[in-house]
C-alpha positions, 0 to 999 in steps of 0.5 A: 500500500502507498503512503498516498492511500493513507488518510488521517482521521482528525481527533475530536475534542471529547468534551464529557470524558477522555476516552484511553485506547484499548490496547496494543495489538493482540499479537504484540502481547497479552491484554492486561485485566484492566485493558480486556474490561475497556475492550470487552466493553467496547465490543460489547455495545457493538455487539447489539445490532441495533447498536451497530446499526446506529452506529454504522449509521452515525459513523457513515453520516457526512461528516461523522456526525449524525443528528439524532433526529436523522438516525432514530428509524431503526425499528425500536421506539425513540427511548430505546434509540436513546437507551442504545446511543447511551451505551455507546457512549459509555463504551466510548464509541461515540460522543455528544454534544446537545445543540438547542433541542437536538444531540449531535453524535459522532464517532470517536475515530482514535478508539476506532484506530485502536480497536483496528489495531488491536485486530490487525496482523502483525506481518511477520 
């Protein structure tokens, strides 16, 4: 692969909470206690599919961001689109910001590097 096909993903400012990457790959060590909680978490809230969809779909909106009046039509009622965005948060995967009435979500693009790395290969 060229270094022309590498794109850098900007790092969002996380107002509500510093979110750590999860690890190094898991070919490089072993995952400490600490670092297989963070990381289960993580693939936890991913592991819903109305999780991932909502998801998918905050992560594909233009810009990385997504209204949460653009992405509730997922097929469960708006407190449970509110609950599963909730847990997504906790997990880290995404951040809000509240703008008037609405909240904006976005992908957090350094936990998604990390969680990339930590399933990648190491080339031998």
């Amino acid at each position: 692969m060229s270094n022309s096909s590498v794109v850098e993903l900007p790092v969002l400012n996380q107002p509500d909470e510093a979110v750590a990457p999860c690890c190094p790959p898991l070919t490089e060590r072993p995952l400490s206690a600490e670092e297989a909680e963070r990381t289960a978490k993580m693939f936890k809230a991913l592991g819903d599919p109305v999780r991932l969809r909502l998801f998918s779909l905050v992560a594909s909106h233009e810009g990385g961001e997504a209204c949460v009046c653009d992405i509730s039509d997922v097929g469960v009622s708006q407190p449970t689109v509110s609950h599963h965005l909730k847990k997504l948060k906790e997990a880290g995967l995404l951040a809000s910001e509240r703008r008037g009435t609405w909240v904006y979500y976005r992908v957090e693009p350094s936990v998604l590097a990390a969680m990339g790395q930590l399933l990648t290969t190491a080339i031998r």
